[in-house]
N, CA, C and O atoms as a printed pandas DataFrame, in Angstrom:
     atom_number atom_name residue_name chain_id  residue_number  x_coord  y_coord  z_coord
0              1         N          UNK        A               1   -7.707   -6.175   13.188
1              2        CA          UNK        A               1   -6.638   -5.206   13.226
2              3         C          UNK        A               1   -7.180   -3.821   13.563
3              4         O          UNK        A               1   -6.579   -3.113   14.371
4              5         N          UNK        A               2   -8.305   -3.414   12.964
5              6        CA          UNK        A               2   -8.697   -2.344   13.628
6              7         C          UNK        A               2   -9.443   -2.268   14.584
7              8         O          UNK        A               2  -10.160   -3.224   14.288
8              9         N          UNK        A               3   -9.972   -1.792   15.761
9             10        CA          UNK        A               3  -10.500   -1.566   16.628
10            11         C          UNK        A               3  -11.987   -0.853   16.032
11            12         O          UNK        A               3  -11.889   -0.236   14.972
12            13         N          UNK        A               4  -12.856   -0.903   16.457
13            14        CA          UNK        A               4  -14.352   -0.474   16.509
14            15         C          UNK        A               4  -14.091    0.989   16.509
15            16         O          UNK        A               4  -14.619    1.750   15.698
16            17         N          UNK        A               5  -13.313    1.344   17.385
17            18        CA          UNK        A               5  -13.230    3.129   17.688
18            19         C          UNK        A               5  -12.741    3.396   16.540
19            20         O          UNK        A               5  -13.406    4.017   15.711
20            21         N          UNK        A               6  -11.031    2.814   16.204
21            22        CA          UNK        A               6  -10.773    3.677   14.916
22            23         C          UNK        A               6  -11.813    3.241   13.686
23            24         O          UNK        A               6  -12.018    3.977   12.722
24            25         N          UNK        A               7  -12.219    2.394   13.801
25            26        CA          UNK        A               7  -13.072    1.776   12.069
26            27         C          UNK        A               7  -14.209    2.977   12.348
27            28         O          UNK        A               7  -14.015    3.800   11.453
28            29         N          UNK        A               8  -15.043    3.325   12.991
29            30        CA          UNK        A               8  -15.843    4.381   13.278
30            31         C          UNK        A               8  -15.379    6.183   12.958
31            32         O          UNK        A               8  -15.995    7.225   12.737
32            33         N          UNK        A               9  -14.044    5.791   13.086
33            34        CA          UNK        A               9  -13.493    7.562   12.958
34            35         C          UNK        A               9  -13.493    7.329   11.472
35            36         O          UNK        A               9  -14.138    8.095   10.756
36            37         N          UNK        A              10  -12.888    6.432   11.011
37            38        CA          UNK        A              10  -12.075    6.033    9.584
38            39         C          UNK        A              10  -13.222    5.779    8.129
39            40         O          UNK        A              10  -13.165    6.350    7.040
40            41         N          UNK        A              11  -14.177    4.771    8.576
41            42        CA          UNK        A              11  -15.598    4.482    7.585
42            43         C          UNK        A              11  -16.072    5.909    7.030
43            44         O          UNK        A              11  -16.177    5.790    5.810
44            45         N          UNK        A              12  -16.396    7.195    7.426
45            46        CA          UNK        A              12  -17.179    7.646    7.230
46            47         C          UNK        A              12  -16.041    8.657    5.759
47            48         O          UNK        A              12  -16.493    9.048    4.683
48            49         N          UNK        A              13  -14.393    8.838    6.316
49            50        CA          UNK        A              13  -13.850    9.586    5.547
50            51         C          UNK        A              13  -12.976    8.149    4.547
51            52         O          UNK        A              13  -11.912    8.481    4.026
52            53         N          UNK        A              14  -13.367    6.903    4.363
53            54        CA          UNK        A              14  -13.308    5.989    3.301
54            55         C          UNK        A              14  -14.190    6.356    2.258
55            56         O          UNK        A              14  -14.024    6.906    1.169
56            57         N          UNK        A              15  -15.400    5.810    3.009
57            58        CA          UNK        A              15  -16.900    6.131    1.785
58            59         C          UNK        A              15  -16.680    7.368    1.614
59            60         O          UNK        A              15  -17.267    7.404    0.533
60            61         N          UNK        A              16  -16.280    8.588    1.778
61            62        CA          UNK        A              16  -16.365    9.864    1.100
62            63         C          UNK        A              16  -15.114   10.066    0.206
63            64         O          UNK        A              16  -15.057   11.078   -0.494
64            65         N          UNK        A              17  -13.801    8.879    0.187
65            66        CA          UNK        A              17  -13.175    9.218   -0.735
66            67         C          UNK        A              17  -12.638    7.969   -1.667
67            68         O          UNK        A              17  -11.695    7.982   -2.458
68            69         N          UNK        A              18  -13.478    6.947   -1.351
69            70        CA          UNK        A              18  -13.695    5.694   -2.173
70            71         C          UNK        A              18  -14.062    5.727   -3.497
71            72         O          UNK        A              18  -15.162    6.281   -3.502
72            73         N          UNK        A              19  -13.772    5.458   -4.558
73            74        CA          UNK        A              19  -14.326    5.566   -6.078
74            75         C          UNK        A              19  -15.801    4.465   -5.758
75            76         O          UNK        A              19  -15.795    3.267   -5.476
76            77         N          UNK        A              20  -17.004    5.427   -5.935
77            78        CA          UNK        A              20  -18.215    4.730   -6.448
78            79         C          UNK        A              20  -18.600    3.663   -7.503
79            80         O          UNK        A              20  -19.139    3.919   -8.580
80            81         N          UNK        A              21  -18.300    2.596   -7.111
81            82        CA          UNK        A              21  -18.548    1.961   -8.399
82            83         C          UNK        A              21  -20.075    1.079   -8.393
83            84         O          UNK        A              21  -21.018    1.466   -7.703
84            85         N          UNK        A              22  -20.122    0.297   -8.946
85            86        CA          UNK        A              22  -21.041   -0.609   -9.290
86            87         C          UNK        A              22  -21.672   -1.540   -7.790
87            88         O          UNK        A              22  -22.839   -1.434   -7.414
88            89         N          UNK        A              23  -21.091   -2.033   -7.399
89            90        CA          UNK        A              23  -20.687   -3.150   -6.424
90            91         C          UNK        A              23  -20.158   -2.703   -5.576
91            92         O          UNK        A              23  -19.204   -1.960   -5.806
92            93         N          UNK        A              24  -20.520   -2.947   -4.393
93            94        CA          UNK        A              24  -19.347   -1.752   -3.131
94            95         C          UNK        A              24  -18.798   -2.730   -2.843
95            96         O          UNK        A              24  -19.380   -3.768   -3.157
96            97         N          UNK        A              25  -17.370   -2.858   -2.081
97            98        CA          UNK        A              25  -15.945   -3.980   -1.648
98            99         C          UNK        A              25  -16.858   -4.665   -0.881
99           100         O          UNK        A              25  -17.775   -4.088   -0.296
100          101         N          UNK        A              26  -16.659   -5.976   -0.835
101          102        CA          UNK        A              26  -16.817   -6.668    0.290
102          103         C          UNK        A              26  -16.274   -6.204    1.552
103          104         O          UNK        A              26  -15.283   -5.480    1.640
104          105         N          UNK        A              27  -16.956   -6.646    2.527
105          106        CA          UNK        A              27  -16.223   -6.330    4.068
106          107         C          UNK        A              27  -15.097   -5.687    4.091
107          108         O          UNK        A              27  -14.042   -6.114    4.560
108          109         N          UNK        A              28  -15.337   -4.328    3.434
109          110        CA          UNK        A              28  -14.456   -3.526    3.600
110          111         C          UNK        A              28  -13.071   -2.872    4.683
111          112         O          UNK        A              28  -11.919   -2.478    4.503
112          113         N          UNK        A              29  -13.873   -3.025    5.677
113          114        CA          UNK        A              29  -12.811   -2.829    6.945
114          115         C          UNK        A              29  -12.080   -4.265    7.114
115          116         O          UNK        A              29  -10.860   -4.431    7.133
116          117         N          UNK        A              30  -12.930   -5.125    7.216
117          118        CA          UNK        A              30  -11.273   -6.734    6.342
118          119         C          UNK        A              30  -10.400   -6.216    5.873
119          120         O          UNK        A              30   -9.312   -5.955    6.388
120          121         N          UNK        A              31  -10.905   -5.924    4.452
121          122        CA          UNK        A              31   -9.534   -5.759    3.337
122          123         C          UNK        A              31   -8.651   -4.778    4.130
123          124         O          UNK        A              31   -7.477   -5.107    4.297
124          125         N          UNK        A              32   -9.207   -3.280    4.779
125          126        CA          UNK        A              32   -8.538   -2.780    4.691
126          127         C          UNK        A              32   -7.225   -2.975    6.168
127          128         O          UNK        A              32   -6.040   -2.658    6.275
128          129         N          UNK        A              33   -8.068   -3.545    6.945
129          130        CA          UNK        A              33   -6.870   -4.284    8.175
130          131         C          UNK        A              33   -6.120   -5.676    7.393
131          132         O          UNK        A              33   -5.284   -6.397    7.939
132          133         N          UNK        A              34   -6.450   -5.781    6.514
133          134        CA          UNK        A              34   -5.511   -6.958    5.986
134          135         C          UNK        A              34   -4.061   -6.055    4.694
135          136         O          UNK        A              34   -2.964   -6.498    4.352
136          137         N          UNK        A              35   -4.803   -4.640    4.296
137          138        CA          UNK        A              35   -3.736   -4.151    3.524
138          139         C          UNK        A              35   -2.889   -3.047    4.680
139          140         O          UNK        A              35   -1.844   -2.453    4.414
140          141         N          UNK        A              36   -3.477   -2.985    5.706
141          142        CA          UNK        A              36   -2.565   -2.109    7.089
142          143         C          UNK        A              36   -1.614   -3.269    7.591
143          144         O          UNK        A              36   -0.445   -3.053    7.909
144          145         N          UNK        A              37   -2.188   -4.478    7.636
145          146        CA          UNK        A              37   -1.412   -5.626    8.092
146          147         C          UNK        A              37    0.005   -5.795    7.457
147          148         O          UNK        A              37    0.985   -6.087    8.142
148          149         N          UNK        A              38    0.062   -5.575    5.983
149          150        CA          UNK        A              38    0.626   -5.939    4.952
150          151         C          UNK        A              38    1.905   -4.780    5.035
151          152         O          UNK        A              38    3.119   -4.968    4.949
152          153         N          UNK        A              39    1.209   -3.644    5.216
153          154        CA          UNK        A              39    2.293   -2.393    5.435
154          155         C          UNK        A              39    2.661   -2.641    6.462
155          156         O          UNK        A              39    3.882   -2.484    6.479
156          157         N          UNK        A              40    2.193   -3.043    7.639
157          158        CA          UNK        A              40    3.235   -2.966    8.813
158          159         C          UNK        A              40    3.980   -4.251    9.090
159          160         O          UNK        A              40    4.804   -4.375    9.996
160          161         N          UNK        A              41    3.664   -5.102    8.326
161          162        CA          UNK        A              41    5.379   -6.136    8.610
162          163         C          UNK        A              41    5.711   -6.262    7.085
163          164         O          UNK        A              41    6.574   -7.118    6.892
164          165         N          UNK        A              42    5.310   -5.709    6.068
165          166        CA          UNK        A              42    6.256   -5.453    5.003
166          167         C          UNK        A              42    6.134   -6.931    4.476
167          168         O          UNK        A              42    7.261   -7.308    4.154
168          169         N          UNK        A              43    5.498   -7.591    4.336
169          170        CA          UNK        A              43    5.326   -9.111    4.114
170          171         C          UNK        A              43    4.811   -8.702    2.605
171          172         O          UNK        A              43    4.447   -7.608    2.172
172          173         N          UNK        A              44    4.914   -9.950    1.984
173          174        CA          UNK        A              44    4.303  -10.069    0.626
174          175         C          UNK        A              44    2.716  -10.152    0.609
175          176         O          UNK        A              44    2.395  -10.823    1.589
176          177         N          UNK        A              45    1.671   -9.779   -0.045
177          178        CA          UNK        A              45    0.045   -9.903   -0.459
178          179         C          UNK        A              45    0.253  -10.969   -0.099
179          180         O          UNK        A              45   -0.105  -10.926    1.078
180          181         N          UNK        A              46    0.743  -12.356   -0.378
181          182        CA          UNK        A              46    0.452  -13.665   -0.415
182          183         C          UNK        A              46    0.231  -14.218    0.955
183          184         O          UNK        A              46   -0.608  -15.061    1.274
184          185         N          UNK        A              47    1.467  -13.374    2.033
185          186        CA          UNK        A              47    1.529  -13.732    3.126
186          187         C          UNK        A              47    0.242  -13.428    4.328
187          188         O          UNK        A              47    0.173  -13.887    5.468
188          189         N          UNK        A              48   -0.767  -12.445    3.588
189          190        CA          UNK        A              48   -1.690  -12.052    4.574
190          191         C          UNK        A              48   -2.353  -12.870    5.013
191          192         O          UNK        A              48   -3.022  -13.618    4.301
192          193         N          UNK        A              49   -2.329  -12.925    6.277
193          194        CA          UNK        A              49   -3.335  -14.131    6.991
194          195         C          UNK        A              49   -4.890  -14.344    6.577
195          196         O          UNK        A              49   -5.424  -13.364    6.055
196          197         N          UNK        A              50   -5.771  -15.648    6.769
197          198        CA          UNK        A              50   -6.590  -15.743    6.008
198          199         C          UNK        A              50   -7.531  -15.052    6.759
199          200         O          UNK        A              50   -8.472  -14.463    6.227
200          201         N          UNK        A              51   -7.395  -15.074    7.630
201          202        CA          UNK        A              51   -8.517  -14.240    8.587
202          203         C          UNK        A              51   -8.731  -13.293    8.262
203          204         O          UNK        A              51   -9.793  -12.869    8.718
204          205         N          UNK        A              52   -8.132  -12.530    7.522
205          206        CA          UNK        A              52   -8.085  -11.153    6.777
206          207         C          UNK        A              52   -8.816  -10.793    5.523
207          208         O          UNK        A              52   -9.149   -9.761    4.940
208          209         N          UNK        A              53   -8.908  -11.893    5.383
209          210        CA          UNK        A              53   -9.639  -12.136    3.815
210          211         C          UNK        A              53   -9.008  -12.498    2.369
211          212         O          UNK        A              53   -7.781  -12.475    2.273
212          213         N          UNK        A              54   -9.614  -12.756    1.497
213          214        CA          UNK        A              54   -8.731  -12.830    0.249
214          215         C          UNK        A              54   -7.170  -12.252    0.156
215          216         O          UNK        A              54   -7.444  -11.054    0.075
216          217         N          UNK        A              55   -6.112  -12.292    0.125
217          218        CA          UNK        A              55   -5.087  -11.526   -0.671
218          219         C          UNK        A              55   -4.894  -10.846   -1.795
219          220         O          UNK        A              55   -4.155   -9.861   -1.802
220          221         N          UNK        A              56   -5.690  -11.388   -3.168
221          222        CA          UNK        A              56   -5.784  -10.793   -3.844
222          223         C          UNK        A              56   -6.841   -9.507   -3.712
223          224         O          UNK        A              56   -6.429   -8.687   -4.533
224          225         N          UNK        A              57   -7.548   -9.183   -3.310
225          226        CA          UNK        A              57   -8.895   -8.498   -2.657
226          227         C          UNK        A              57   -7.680   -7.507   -1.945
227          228         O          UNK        A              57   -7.365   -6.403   -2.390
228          229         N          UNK        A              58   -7.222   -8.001   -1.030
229          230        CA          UNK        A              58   -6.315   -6.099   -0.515
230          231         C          UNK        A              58   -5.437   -5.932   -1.842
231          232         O          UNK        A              58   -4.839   -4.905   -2.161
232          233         N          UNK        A              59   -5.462   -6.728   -2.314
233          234        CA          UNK        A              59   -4.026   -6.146   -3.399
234          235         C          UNK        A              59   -4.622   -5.287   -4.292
235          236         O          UNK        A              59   -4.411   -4.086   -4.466
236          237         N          UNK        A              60   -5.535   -6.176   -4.941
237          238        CA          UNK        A              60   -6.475   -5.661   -6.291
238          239         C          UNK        A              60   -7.322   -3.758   -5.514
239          240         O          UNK        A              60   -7.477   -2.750   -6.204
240          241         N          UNK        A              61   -7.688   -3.889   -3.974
241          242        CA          UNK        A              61   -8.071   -3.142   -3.853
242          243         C          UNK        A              61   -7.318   -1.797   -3.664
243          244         O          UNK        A              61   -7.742   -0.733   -4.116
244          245         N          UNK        A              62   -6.098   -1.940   -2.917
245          246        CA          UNK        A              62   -4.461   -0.888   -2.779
246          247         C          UNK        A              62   -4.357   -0.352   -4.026
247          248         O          UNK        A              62   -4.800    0.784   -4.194
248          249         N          UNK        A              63   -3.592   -1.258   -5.424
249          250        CA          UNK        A              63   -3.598   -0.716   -6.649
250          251         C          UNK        A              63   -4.499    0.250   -6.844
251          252         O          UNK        A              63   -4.242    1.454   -6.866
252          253         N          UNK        A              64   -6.082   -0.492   -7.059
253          254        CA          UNK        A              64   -6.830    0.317   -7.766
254          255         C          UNK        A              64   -6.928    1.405   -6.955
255          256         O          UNK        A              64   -7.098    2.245   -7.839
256          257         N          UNK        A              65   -6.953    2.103   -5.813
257          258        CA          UNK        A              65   -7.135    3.205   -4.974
258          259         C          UNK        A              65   -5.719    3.425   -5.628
259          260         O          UNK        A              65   -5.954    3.781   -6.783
260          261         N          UNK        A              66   -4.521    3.385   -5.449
261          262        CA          UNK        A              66   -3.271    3.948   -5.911
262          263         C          UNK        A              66   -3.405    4.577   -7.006
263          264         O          UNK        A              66   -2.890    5.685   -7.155
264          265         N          UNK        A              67   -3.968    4.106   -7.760
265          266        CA          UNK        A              67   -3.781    5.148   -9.017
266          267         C          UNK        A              67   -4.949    5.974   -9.118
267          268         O          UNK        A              67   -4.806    7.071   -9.659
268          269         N          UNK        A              68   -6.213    5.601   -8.643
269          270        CA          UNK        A              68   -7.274    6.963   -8.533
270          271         C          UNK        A              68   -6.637    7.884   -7.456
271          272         O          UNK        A              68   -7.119    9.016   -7.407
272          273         N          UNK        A              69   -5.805    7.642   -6.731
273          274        CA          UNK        A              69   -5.408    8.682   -5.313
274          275         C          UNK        A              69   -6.217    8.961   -4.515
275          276         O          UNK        A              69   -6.488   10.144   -4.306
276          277         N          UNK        A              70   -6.888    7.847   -3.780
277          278        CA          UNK        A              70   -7.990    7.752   -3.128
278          279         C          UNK        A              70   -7.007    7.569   -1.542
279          280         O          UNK        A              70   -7.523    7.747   -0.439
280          281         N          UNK        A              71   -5.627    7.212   -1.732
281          282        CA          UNK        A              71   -5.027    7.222   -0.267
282          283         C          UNK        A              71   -4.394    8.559    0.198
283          284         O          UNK        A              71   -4.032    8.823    1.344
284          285         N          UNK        A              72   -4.316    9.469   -1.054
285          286        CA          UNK        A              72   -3.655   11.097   -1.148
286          287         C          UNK        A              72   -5.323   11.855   -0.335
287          288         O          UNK        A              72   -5.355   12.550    0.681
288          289         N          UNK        A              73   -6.287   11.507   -1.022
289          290        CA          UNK        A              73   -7.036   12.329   -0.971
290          291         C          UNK        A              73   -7.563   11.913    1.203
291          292         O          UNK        A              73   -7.708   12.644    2.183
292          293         N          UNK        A              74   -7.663   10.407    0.972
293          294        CA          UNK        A              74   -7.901    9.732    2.176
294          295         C          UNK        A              74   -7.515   10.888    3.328
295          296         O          UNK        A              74   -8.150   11.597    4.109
296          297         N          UNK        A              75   -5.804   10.624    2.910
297          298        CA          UNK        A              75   -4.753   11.068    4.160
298          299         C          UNK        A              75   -4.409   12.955    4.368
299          300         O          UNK        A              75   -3.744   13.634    5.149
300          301         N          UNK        A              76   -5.284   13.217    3.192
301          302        CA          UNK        A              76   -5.954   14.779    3.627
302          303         C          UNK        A              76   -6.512   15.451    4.278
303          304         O          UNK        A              76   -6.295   16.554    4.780
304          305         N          UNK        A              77   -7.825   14.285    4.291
305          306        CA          UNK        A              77   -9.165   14.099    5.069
306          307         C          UNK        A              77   -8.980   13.662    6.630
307          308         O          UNK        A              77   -9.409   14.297    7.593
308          309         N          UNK        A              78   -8.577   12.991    6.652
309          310        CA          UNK        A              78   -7.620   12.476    7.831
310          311         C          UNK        A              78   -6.734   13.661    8.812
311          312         O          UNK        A              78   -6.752   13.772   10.038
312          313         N          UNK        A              79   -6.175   14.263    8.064
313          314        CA          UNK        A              79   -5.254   15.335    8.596
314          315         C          UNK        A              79   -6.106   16.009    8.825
315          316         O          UNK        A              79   -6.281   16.174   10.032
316          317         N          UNK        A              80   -7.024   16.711    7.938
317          318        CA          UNK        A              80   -7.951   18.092    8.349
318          319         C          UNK        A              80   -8.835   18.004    9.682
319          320         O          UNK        A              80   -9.084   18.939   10.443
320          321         N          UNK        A              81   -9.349   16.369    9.820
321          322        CA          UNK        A              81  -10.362   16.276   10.685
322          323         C          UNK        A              81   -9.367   15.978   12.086
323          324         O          UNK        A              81   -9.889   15.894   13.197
324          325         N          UNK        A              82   -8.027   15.844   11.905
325          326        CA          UNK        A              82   -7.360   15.673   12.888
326          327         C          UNK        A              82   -7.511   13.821   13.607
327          328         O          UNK        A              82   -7.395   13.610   14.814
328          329         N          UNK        A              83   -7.674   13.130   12.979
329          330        CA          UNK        A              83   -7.733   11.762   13.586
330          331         C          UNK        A              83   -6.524   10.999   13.591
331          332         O          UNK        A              83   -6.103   10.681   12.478
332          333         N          UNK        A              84   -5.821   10.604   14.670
333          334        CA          UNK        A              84   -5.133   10.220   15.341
334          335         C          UNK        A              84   -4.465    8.657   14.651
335          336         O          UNK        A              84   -5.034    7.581   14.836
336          337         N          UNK        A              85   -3.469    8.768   14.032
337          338        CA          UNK        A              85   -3.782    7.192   13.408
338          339         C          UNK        A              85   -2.359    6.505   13.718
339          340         O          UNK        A              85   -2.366    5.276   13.643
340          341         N          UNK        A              86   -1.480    6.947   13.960
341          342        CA          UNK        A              86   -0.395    7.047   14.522
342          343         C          UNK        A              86    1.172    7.568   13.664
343          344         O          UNK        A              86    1.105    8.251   12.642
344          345         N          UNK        A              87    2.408    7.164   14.212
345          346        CA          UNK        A              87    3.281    7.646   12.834
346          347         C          UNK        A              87    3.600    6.542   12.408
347          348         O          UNK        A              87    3.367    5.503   13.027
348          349         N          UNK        A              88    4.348    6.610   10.965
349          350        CA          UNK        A              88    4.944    5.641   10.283
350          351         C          UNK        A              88    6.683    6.073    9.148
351          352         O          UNK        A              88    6.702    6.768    8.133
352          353         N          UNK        A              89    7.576    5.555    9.640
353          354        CA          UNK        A              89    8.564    5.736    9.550
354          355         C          UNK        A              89    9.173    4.965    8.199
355          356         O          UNK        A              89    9.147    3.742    8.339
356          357         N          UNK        A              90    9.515    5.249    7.397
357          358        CA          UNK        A              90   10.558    4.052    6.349
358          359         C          UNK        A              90   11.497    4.524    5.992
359          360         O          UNK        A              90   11.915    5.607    5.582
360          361         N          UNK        A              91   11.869    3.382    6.233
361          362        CA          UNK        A              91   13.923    3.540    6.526
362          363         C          UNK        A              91   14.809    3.455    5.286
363          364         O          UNK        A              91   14.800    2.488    4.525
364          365         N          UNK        A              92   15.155    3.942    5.220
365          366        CA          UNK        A              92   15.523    3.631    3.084
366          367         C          UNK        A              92   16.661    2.914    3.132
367          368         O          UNK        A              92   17.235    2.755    2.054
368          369         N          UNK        A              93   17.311    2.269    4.443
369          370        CA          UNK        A              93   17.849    1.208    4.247
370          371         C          UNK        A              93   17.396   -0.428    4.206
371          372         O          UNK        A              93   18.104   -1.426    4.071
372          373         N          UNK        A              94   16.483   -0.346    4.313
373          374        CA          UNK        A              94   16.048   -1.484    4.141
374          375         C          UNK        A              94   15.517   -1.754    2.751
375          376         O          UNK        A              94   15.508   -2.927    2.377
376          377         N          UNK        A              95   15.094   -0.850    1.977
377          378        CA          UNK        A              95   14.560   -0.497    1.072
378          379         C          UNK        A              95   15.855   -1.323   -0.122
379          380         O          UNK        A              95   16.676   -0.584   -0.665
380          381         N          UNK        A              96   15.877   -2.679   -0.369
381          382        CA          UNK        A              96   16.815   -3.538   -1.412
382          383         C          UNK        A              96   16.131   -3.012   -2.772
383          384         O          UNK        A              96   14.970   -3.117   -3.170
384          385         N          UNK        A              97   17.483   -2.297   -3.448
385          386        CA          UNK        A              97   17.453   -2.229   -4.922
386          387         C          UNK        A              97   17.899   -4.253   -5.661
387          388         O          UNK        A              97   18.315   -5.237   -5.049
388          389         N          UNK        A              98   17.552   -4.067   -7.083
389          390        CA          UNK        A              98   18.570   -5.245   -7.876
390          391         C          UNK        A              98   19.832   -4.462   -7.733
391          392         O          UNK        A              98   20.080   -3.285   -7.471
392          393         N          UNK        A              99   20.711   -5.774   -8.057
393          394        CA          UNK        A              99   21.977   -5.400   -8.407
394          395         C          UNK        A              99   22.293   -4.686   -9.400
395          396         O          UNK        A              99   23.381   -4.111   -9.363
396          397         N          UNK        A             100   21.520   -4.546  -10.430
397          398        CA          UNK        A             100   21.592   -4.362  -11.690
398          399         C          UNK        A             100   21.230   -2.439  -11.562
399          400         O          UNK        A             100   21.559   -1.536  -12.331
400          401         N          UNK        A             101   20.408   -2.396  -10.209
401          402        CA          UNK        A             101   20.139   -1.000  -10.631
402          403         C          UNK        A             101   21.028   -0.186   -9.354
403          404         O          UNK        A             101   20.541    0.479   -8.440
404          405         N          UNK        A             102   22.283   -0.436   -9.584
405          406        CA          UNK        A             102   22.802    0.320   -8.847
406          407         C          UNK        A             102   24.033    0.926   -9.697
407          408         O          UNK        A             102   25.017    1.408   -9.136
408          409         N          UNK        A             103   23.907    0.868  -10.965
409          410        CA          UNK        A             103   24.675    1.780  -11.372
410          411         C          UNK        A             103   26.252    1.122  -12.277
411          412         O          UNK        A             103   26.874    1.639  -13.204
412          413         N          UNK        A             104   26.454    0.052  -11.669
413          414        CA          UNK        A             104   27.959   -0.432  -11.761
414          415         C          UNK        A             104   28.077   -0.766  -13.043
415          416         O          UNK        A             104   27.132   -1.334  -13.590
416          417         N          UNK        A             105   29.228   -0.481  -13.734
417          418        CA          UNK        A             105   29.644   -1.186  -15.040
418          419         C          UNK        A             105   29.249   -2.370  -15.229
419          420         O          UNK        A             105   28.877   -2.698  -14.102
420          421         N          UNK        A             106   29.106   -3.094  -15.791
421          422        CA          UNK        A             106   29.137   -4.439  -16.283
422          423         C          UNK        A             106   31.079   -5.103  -16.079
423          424         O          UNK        A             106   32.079   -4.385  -16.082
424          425         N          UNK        A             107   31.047   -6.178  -15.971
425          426        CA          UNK        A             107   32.077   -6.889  -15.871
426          427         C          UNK        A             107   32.499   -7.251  -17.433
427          428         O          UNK        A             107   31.814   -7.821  -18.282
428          429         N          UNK        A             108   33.451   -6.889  -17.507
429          430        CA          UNK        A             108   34.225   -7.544  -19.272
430          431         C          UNK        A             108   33.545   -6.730  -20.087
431          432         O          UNK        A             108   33.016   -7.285  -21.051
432          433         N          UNK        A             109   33.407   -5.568  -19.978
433          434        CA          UNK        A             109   32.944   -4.863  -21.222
434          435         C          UNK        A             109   33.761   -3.517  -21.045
435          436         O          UNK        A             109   33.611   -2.832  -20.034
436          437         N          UNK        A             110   34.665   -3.145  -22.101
437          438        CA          UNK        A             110   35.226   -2.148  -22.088
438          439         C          UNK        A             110   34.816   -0.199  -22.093
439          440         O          UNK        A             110   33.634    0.121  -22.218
440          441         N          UNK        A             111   35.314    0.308  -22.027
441          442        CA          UNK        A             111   34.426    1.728  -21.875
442          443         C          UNK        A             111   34.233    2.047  -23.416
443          444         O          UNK        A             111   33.401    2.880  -23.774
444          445         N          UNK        A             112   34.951    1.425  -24.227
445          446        CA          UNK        A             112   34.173    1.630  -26.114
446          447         C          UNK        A             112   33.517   -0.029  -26.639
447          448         O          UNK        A             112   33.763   -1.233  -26.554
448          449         N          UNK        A             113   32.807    0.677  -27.054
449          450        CA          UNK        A             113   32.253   -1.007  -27.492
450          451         C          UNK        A             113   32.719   -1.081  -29.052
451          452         O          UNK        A             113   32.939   -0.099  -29.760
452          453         N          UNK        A             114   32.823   -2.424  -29.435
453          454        CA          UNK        A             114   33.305   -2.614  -30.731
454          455         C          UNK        A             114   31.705   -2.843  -31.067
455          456         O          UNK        A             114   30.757   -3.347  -30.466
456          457         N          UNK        A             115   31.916   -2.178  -32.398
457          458        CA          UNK        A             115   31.210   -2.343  -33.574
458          459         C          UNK        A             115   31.388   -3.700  -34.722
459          460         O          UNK        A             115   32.523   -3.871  -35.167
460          461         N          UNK        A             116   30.509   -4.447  -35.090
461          462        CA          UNK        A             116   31.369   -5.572  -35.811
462          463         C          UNK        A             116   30.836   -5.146  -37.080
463          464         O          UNK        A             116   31.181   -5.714  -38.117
């Protein structure tokens, strides 16, 4: 999924905003064309092709960057150095709530509730 050119612009401002840990990711540029894969047809983790690598591996790896803000800090780095990555649009209609969270009364329940 990625090309040599962009993995070359992209590697150097990953490792500078990657959490250091113990163990560095496996084949890192895998996971991460398998979690770009994932955002651009909106498919489930499960659905990522195997060629891509593990599923759980982009998932486990997305989360854990999500909450250190390693994709905030990423897409900073990115902007400042000016690298070209393209746009990305989401449509908030497609975007399915539950039924449940849209607000509506409940069916058969009156606007006072009895107390028994």
């Amino acid at each position: 999924m990625l090309s040599d050119a962009q993995w070359a612009d992209l590697e150097p401002l990953v490792e500078a905003c990657r959490p250091k840990a113990k163990t560095p990711p496996q084949d890192l540029r895998r996971t991460l064309s398998a979690i770009l894969w994932r955002h651009q047809n909106g498919a489930k983790w499960r659905a990522i092709p195997e060629e891509l690598g593990p599923w759980w591996r982009a998932a486990q790896i997305f989360i854990r960057w999500s909450r250190a803000g390693v994709w905030e800090r990423l897409l900073h780095l990115v902007q400042e150095r000016g690298v070209q990555l393209g746009m990305v649009f989401l449509d908030g209609t497609n975007v399915r709530a539950h039924q449940k969270a849209a607000g509506a009364a409940k069916r058969g329940i009156c606007s006072r509730a009895r107390r028994w």
